[in-house]
C-alpha positions in Angstrom: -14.7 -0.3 13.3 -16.7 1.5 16.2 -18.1 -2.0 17.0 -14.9 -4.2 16.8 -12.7 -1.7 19.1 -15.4 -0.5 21.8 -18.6 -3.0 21.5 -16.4 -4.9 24.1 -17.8 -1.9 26.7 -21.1 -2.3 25.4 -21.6 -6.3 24.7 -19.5 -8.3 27.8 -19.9 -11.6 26.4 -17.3 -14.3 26.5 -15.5 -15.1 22.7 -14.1 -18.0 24.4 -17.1 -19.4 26.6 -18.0 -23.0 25.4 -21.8 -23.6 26.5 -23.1 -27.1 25.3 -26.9 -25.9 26.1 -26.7 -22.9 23.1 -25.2 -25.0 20.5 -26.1 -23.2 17.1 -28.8 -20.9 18.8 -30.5 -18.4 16.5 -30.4 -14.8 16.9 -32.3 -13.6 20.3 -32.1 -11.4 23.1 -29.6 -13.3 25.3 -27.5 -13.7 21.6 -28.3 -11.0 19.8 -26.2 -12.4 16.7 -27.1 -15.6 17.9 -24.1 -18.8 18.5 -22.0 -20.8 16.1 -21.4 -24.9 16.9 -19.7 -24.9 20.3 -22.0 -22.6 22.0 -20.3 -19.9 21.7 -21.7 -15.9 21.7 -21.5 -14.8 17.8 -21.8 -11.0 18.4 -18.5 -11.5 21.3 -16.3 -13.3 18.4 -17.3 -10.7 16.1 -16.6 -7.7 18.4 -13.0 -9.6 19.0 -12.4 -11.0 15.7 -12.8 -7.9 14.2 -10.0 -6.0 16.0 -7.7 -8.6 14.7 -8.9 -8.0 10.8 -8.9 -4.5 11.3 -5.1 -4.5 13.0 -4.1 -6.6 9.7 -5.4 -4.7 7.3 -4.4 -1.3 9.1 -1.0 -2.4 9.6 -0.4 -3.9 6.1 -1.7 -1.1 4.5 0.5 1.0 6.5 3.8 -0.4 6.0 2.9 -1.4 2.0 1.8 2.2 1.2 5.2 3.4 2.8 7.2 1.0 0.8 5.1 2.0 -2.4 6.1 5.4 -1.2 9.2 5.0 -0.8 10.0 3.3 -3.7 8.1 5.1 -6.1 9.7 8.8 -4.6 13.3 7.1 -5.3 12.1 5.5 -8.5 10.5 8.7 -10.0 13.4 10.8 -8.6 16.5 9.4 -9.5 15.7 7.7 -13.1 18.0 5.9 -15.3 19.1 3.0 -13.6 17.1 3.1 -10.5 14.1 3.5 -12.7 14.8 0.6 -14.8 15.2 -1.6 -11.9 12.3 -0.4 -10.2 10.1 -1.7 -13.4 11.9 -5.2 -13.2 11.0 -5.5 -9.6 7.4 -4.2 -10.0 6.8 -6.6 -13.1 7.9 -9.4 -11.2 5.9 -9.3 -8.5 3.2 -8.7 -10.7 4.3 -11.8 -12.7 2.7 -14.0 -10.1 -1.1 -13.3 -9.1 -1.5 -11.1 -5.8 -3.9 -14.0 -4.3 -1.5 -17.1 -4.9 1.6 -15.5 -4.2 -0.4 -14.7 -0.9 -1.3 -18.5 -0.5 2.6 -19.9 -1.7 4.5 -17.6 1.2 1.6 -18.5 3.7 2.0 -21.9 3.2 5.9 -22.3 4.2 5.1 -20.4 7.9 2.9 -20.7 10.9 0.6 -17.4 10.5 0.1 -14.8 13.2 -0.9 -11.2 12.8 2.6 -10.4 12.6 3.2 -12.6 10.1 0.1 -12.1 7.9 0.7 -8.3 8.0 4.1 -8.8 6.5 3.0 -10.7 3.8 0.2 -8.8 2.9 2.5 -5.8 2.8 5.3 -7.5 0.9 2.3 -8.3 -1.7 0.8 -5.1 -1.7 3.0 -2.4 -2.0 3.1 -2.6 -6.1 0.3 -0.5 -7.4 0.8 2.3 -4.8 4.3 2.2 -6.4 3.4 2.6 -9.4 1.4 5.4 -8.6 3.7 7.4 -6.4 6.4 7.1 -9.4 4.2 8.6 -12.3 3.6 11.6 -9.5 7.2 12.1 -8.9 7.8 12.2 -12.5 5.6 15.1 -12.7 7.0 17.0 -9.7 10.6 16.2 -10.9 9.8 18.3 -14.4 9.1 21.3 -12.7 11.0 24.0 -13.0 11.8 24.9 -8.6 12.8 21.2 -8.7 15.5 21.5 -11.2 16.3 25.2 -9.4 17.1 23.0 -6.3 18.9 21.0 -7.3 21.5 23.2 -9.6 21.4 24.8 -6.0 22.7 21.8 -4.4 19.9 21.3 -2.5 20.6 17.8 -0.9 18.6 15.3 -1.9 16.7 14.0 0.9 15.8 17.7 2.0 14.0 17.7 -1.5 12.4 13.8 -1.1 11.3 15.3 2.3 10.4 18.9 1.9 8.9 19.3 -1.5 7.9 15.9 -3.0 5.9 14.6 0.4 3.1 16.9 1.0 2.9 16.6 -3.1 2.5 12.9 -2.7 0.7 12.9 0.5 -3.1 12.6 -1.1 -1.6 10.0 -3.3 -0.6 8.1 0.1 -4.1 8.3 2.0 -5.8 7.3 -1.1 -3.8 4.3 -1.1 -3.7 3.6 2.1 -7.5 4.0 2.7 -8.0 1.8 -0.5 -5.3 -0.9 0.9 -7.0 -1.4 4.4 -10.1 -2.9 2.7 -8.1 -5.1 0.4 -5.4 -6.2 2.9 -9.2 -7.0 5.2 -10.3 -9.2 2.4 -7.1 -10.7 1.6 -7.1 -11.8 5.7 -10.3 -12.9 5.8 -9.7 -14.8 2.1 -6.9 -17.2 3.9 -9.0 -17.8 7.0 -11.2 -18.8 4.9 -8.8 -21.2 3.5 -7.5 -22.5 6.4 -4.4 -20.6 5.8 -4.8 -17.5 8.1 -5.7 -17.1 11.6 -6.1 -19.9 13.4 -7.5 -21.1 17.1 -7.8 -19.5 19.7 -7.3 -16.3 18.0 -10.4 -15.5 15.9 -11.0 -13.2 12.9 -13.6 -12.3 11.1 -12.4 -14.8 8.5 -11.3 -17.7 10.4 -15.5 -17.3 11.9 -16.9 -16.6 8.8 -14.9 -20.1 7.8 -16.0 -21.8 10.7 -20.0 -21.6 9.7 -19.0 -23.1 6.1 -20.3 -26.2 7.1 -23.4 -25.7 9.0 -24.2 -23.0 6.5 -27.8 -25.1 5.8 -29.1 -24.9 9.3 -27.3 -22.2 11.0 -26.8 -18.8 8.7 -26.0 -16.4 11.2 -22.5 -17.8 11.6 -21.2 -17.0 8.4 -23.6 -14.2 7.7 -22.6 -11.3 10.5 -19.0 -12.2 10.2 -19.7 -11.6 6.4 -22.0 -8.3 6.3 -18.9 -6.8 8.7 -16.2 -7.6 5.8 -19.0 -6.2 3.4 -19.6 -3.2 5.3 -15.9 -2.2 6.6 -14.7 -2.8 2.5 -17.7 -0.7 1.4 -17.0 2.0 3.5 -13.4 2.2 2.9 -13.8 2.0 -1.1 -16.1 4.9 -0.6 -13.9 6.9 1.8 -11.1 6.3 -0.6 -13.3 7.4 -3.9 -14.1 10.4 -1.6 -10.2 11.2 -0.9 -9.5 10.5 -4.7 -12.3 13.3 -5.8 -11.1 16.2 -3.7 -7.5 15.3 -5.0 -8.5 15.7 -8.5 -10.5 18.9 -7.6 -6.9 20.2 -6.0 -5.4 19.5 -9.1 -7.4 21.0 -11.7 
């Protein structure tokens, strides 16, 4: 993350720059992560590439957490009806797997970051949902809640004031857990041919672009690769690390 939103201070190469004498040049001291098939500086498209992966799966997971949030708050809140529809709406986005509904609502528009991080989010936001409801049913059985509300305590003052900093933990596990898969989801459709496409770059649409001189030139796919590795790695664990002190809050 460092890398993709500073290495631009450090590394002043070109992400653009077509040179037809460093066509597919290994890894070296003038290319440290060496060039892909037009010549062009690997470690540059990586350090740019990677702020638009990261501003996807930031963004997505943002907005998917907050309608999982909000959702699940109303859902585990208000029961009955809204409840019930709340489960028909869940179990039919989850009808359809995550990946090709991804790849059918793709396929109808032109994508752009905007446009992938809406997607992603609309496909997203189920299992943070679900989540976020079972919690509210918990906080809704306890005993100040009911006091509230027999004190006509309006209803968002109790959404806002007691069930939020209750769900909070619930929301940065998510969210933290949704960057990495919102990441891999981008880079899956670049991959494709479906995501981001010329002249913006992610760490996908380069990590597609050395597919087919994978043979003789490794470092294209490779370093575009190792940074979805390590980012995803690092967020699972950061996320395992958030769920742990939440259960040790609980108990």
């Amino acid at each position: 993350m460092f890398l993709s939103f500073f290495g631009s201070y450090l590394w002043h190469g070109d992400p653009s720059l077509l040179d037809a004498n460093a066509i597919l040049e290994a890894p070296s001291i003038l290319h440290p992560l060496g060039t892909d098939r037009l010549g062009r500086d690997l470690l540059a498209r990586v350090i740019e590439g990677g702020k638009v992966s990261l501003s996807i799966g930031v963004g997505s997971a943002f907005i998917s957490s907050m309608i999982g949030l909000l959702l699940g708050t109303t859902a585990g809140y208000f029961r009955g009806v809204v409840d019930k529809s709340f489960v028909v709406l869940v179990d039919l986005f989850l009808t359809f797997p995550t990946f090709f509904l991804l790849l059918a609502l793709v396929s109808y528009v032109n994508a752009s970051i905007l446009v992938l991080i809406l997607i992603i989010s609309i496909t997203g936001w189920m299992t943070t949902a679900r989540l976020i409801r079972a919690e509210s049913f918990r906080i809704t059985s306890q005993p100040y809640i009911k006091i509230l509300t027999i004190a006509n305590v309006t209803k968002p003052k109790i959404l806002l004031k007691y069930y939020t900093p209750l769900l909070a933990p619930i929301f940065f596990v998510s969210f933290t857990f949704g960057v990495g898969g919102a990441i891999l989801a981008e880079s899956g459709l670049s991959f494709l041919g479906l995501g981001i496409v010329a002249p913006q770059m992610s760490w996908g649409s380069i990590l597609s672009g050395g597919k087919e001189v994978i043979e003789i030139a490794w470092w294209v796919s490779f370093f575009p690769g190792l940074m979805i590795f390590l980012i995803t790695f690092s967020l699972i664990n950061i996320s395992n690390y958030l769920q742990t002190l939440t259960n040790k809050k609980q108990i």
